[in-house]
C-alpha positions in Angstrom: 124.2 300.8 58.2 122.2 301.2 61.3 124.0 298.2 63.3 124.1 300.2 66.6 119.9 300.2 66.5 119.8 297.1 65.1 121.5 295.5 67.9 119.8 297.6 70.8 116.4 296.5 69.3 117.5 292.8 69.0 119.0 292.4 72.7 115.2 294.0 73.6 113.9 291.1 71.8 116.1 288.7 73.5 115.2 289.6 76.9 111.9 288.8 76.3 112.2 285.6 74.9 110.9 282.4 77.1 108.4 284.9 79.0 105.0 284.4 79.3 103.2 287.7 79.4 104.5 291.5 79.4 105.0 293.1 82.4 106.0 296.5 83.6 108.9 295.2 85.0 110.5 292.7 81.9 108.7 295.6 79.1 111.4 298.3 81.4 114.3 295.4 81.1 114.0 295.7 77.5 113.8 299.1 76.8 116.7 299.9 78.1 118.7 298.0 75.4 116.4 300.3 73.2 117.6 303.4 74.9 121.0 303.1 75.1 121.2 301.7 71.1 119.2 304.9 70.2 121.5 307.4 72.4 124.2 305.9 70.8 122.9 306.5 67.4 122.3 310.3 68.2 118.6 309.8 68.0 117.7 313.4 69.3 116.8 312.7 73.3 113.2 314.2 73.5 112.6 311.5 70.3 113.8 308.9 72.3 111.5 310.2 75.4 108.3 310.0 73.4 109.2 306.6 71.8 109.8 304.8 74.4 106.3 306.1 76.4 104.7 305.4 73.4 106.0 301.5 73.2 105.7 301.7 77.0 102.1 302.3 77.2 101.1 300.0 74.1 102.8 297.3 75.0 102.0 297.0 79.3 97.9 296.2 79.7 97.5 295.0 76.3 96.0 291.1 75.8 98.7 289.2 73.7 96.6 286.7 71.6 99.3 283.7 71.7 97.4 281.3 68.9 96.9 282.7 65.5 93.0 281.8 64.4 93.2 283.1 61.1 95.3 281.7 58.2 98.8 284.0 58.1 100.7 283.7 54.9 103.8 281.9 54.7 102.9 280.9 58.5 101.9 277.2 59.4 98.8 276.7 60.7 98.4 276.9 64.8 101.5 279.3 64.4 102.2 281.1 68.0 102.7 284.8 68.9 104.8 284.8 71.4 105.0 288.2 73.8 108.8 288.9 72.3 107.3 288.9 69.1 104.4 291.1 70.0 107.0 293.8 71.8 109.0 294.1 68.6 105.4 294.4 66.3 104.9 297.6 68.8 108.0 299.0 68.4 107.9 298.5 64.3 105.2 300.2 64.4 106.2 303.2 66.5 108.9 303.5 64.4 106.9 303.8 61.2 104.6 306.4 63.1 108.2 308.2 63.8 109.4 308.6 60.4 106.4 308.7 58.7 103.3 309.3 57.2 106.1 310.4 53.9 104.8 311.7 50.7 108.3 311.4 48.4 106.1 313.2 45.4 107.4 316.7 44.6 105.9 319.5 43.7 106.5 319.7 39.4 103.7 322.6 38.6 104.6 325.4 36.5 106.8 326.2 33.6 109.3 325.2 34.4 108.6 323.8 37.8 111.8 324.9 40.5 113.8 322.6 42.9 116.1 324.4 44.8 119.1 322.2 46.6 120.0 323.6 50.0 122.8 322.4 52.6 126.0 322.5 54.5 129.4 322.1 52.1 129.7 318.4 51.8 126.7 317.3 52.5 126.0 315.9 49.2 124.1 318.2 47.5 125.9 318.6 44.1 125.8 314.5 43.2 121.8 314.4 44.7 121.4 317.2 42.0 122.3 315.2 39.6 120.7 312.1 41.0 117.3 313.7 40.7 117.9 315.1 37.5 118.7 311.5 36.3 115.6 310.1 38.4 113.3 312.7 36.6 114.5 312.2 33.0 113.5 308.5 33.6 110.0 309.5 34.3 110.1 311.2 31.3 110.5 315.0 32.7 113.4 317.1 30.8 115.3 318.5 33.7 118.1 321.1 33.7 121.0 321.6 36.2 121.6 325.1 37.5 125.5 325.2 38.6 124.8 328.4 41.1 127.5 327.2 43.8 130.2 329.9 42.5 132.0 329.4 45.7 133.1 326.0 46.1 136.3 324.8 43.9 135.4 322.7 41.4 131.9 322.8 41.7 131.0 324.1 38.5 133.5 320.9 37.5 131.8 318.6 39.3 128.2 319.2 37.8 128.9 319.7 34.6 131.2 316.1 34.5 127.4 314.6 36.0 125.6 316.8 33.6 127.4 314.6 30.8 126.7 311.7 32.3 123.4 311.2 32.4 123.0 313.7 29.5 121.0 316.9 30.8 122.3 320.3 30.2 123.9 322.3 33.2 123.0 326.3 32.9 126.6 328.5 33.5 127.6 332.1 33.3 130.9 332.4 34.5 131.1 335.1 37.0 127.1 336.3 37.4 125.9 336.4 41.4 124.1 333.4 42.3 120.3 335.2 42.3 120.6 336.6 39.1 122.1 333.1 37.2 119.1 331.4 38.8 116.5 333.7 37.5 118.1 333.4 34.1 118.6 329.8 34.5 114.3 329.8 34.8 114.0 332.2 31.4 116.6 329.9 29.6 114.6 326.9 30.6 111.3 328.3 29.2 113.0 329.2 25.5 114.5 325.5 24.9 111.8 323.5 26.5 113.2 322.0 29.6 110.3 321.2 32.1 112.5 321.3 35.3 115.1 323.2 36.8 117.0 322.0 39.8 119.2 324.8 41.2 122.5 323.4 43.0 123.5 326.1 45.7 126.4 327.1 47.7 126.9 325.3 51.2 129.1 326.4 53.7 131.2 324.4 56.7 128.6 326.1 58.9 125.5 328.1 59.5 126.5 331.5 57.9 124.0 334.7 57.5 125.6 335.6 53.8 125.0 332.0 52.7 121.4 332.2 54.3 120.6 335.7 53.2 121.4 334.5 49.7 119.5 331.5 49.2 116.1 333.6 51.0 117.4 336.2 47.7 117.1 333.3 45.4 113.9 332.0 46.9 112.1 335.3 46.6 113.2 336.0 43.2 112.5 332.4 41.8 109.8 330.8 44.2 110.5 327.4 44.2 107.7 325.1 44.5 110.1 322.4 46.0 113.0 323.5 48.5 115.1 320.2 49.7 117.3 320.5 52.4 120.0 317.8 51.9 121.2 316.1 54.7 124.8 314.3 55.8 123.0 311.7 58.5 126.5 311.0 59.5 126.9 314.1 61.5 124.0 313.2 63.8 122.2 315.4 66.1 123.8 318.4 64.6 122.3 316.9 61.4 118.6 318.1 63.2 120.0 321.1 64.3 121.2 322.3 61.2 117.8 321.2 59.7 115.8 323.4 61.9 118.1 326.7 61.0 117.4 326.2 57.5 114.0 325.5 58.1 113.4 328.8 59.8 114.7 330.9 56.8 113.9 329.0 53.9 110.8 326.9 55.1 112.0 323.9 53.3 109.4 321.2 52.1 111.4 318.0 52.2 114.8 316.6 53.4 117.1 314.2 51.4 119.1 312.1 53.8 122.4 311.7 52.0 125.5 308.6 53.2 122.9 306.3 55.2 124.9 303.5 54.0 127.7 304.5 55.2 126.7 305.2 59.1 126.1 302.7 61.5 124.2 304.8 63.9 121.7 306.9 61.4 119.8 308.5 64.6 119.3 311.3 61.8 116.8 309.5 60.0 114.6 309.3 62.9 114.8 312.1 64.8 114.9 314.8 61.8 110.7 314.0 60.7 109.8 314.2 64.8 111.9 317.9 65.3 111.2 319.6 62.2 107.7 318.4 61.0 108.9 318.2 57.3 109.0 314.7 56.1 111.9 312.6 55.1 111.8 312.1 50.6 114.8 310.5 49.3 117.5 308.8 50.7 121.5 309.1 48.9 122.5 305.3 49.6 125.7 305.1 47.8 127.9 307.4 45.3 126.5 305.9 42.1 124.0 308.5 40.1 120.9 306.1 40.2 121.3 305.6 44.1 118.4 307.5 44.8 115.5 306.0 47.0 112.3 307.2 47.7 112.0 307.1 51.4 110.0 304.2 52.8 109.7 304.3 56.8 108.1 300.3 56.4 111.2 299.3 54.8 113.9 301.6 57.1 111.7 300.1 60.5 112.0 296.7 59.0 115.8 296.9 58.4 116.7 298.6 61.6 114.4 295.5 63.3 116.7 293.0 61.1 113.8 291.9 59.1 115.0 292.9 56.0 113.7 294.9 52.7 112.4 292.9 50.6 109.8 295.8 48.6 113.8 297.6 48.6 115.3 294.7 47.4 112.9 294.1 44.3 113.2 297.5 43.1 116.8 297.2 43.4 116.8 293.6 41.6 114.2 294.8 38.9 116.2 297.8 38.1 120.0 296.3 37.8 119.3 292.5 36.7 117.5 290.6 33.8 115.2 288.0 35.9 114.8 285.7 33.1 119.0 285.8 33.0 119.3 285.6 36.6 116.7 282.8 37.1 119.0 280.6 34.6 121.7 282.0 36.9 120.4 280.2 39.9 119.0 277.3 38.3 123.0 276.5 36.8 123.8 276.9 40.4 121.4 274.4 42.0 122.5 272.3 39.1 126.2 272.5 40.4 127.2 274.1 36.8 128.2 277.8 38.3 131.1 278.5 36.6 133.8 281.6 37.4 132.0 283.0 34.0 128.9 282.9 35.5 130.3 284.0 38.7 131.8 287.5 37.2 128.3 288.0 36.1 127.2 287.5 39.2 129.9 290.0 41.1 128.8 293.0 38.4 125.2 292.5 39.2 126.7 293.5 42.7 128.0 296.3 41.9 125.7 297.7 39.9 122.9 296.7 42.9 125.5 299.1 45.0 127.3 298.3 48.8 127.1 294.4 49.5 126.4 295.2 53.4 123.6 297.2 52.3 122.2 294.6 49.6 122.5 291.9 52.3 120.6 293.7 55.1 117.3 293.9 52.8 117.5 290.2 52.6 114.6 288.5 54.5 116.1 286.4 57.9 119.8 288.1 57.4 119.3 290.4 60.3 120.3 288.0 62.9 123.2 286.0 60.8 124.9 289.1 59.0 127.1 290.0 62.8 128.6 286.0 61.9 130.0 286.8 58.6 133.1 287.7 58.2 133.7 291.4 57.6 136.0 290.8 54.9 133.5 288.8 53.4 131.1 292.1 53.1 134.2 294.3 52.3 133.1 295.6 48.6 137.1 295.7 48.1 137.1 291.9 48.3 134.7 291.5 45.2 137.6 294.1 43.4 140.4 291.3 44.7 138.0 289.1 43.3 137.4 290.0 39.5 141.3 290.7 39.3 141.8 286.5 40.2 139.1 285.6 37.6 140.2 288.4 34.9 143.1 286.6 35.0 142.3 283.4 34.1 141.7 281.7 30.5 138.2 281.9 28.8 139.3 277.7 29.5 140.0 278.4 33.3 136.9 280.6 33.9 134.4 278.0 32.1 135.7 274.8 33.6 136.8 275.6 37.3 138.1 271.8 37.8 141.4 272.0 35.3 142.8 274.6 37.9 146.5 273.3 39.8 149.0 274.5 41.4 150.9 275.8 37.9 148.0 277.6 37.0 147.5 278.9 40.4 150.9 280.7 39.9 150.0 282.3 36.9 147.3 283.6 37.8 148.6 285.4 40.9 151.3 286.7 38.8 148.7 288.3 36.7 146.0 289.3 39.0 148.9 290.9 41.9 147.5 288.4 44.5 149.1 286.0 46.5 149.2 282.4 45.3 147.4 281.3 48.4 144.4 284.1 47.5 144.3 282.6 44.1 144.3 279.0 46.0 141.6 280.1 48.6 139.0 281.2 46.1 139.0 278.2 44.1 138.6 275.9 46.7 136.1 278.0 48.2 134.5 278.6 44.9 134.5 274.6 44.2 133.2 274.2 48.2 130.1 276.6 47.3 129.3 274.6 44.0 129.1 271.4 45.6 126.8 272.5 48.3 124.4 274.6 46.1 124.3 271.7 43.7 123.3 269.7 46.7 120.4 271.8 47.6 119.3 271.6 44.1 119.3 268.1 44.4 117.6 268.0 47.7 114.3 269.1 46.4 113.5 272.3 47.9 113.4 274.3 44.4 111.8 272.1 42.5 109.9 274.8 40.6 112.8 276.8 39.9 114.8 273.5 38.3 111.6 272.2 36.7 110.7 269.9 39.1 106.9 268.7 40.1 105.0 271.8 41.1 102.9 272.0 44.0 98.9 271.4 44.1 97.8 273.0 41.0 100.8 275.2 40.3 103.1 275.3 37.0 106.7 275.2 38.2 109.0 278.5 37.9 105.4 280.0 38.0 103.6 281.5 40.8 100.6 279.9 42.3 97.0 280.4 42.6 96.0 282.2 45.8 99.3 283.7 46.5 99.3 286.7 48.1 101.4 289.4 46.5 103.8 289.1 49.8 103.8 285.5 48.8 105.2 286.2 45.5 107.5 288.9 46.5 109.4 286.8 48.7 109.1 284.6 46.0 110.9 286.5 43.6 113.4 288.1 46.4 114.9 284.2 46.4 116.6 284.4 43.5 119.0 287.1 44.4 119.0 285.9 47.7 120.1 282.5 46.6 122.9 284.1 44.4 123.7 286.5 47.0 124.2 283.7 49.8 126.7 282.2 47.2 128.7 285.1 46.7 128.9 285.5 50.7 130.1 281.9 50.9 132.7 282.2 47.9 134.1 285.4 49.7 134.8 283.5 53.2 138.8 284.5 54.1 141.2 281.5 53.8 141.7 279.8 57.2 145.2 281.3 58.3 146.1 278.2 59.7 146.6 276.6 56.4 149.6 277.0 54.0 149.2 277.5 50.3 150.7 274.0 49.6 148.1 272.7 52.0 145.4 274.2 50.3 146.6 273.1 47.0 146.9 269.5 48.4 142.9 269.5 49.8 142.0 270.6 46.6 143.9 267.9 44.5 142.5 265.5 46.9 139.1 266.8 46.6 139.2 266.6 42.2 140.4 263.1 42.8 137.8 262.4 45.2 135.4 264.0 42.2 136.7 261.9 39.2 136.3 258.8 41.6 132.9 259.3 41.8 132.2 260.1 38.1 134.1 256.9 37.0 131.6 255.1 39.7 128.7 256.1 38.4 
């Protein structure tokens, strides 16, 4: 997601390393990495005219304080600003101001209160239905579905299969006109007690005046308090010009930016809030009902910038994973115990967390690693290759990695469909990445998490007094971070170079090389 900006902003940043002030001349060097990454993510071009003046002017005139005077958290003392630094704190900034301010609230007055779900065909509109319905019931609203897209094949299908799934009731006549099902869809509401009704229109390929005459229809005769136009940021500038046709019929109050994840440019996301006025709510990252974010422009400026997400990240990790169970994750993993058990674990918090190019991006300092790994090793296919290897294996297998040989090896390709070199490749991988974790853990840099001496008046695993809540965020964002980083590092590709009966030499040799040692000690 984003990589095109991402890289545009970074070679800015680049540039101005090693200089000692910020000039006219070095500030115009730079932005034109800017400019051509934000062309090329079909960032509208008037929006990438006004950015760049507004950087422009900020950044040329303005004193650059190199020397920090007051205490920064997490930063040592004396620590140095340098000009680059400064550049890309402007354009962060700018960035937020571009996007933003964002109130993701909705409007849920009345009885019932009305959302109405507008958009091209494909878009997304009929799965964000049910996202929000599924977001709302676990804020303790009782939504209904309104299945008033009679044109598209299946789409009565499709809603009622999501209806089921996350158990709120989708409202159907077979063959009624769109208008009148919705207004009966708000009177059926209002006699069994459901507090919200989210109508799921039609869409078509295009801008069409029947499609738009009939959704003004439904507005007039239901008055929705909440109209959200859902948006495919894929299709790019036409995404904004779309946006502004429904905008001038319907007067929309919101957009939902729908298969971010899956776009490297995303020029959509910041040129839709400058053209339009209406503000960016939710973001669709990924196909799985409770991929619904509320739309932070902090966290989206900091991603695009390669900082990371860690606020993102959190909610993701609080919402998917048991802490306690993943901080006795890590902690068997600094201890060298991590065992293919513990790794499936591990690959289903994954999934659940949703795309693994995605997850890693919101981790703090991946932004100018994550173009070195591998793409196979970010391929969410791989983690399926994965399970199949370990699914495969004895409960025996899978809780003691080291009994693993070339017999074994066979089997288990034979019952996961891979190739005994695959099956080969992730073990020693896997027993590579066990070693080295276990050596960090006994290096002493989380001694808190494995019980060791805390710092000056702290209680290990704990956090400290006088910690900022950044502080402790980042805090808590290392634990999936450190079982994130092993997953990475398990999932490297086999070096071609090597043959399978190579591989399963180097890792006899290395168990030998292991049971020497034991008997040693």
């Amino acid at each position: 997601m984003l990589e095109t900006l991402t890289k545009g902003f970074r070679n800015a940043r680049l540039k101005l390393q090693g200089k000692a002030e910020l000039t006219e001349d070095n500030i115009k060097t730079a932005l034109r990495d800017v400019r051509v990454s934000l062309l090329e993510a079909d960032v509208e071009l008037g929006v990438v005219k006004d950015f760049l003046a507004q950087v422009q002017e900020r950044a040329i005139g303005e004193v650059v304080h190199l020397k920090v005077k007051d205490p920064v958290p997490n930063m040592p003392a004396g620590f140095k600003v340098t000009p680059a630094d400064h550049f890309i704190k402007i354009c962060h900034d700018e960035l937020v101001n571009l996007m933003g301010p964002v109130d993701a609230s909705l409007n849920l007055d009345g009885d019932p209160a009305l959302i109405m779900m507008v958009g091209l065909q494909g878009s997304g509109k009929t799965t964000t239905a049910g996202k929000l319905a599924r977001k709302l019931k676990n804020e303790g609203r009782k939504p209904m579905l309104v299945a008033a897209d009679i044109y598209r094949p299946a789409a009565i299908d499709q809603l009622m299969t999501l209806g089921r799934r996350i158990g709120v009731p989708v409202f159907s006549i077979k063959g009624m006109k769109p208008v009148q099902l919705c207004t009966l869809a708000v009177q059926q509401a209002r006699n069994v007690g459901r507090d919200v009704v989210i109508f799921d229109t039609a869409g078509r390929l295009a801008l069409d005046n029947a499609l738009m005459q009939e959704l003004e229809d439904i507005k007039k005769q239901t008055k929705p308090g909440n109209i959200l136009f859902v948006c495919d940021a894929m299709i790019g500038q036409d995404a904004v010009r779309t946006a502004a046709e429904f905008d001038r019929r319907l007067g929309f109050s919101g957009f939902v930016l729908t298969k971010l994840d899956g776009d490297a440019r995303g020029g959509a996301a910041l040129s839709i809030k400058q053209v339009t006025g209406k503000p960016v709510k939710f973001l669709g990252m990924g196909e799985s009902l409770d991929k619904l974010d509320d739309f932070r422009p902090e966290g989206l400026a900091d991603r695009i910038l390669g900082f990371g997400d860690v606020v993102g990240l959190m909610k993701d990790f609080e919402q998917h994973v048991d802490q306690d169970e993943a901080e006795t994750d890590a902690r068997k993993m600094l201890q060298g115990k991590f065992t293919f058990t513990d790794f499936m674990k591990q690959i289903e918090m994954i999934r659940k967390m949703g795309n693994l190019r995605t997850i890693f991006e919101k981790l703090p300092g991946m932004g100018e690693i994550l173009d070195q790994i591998p793409p196979e090793a970010l391929d969410d296919s791989e983690l399926t290759k994965v399970k199949s290897m370990i699914q495969s294996m004895t409960r025996q297998e899978r809780n003691n990695p080291d009994i693993l040989d070339a017999s074994r090896y066979a089997r288990i390709a034979a019952g996961s469909g891979r190739p005994v070199e695959d099956v080969a490749g992730l073990h020693d991988r896997f027993l590579q990445t066990r070693s080295m974790m276990g050596q960090l853990g006994q290096s002493g840099l989380f001694g808190n998490l494995l019980g060791g001496a805390p710092g000056p008046g702290g209680v290990p695993g704990l956090p400290q007094a006088g910690q900022s809540r950044a502080q402790r965020r980042s805090q808590k964002a290392g634990r999936p971070g450190r079982l994130l980083g092993a997953l990475a590092a398990a999932q490297q590709p086999a070096e071609p170079e090597m043959t399978a009966e190579e591989k399963m030499e180097r890792a006899r040799l290395q168990r030998e090389k292991r049971r020497a040692r034991k008997k040693g000690r």
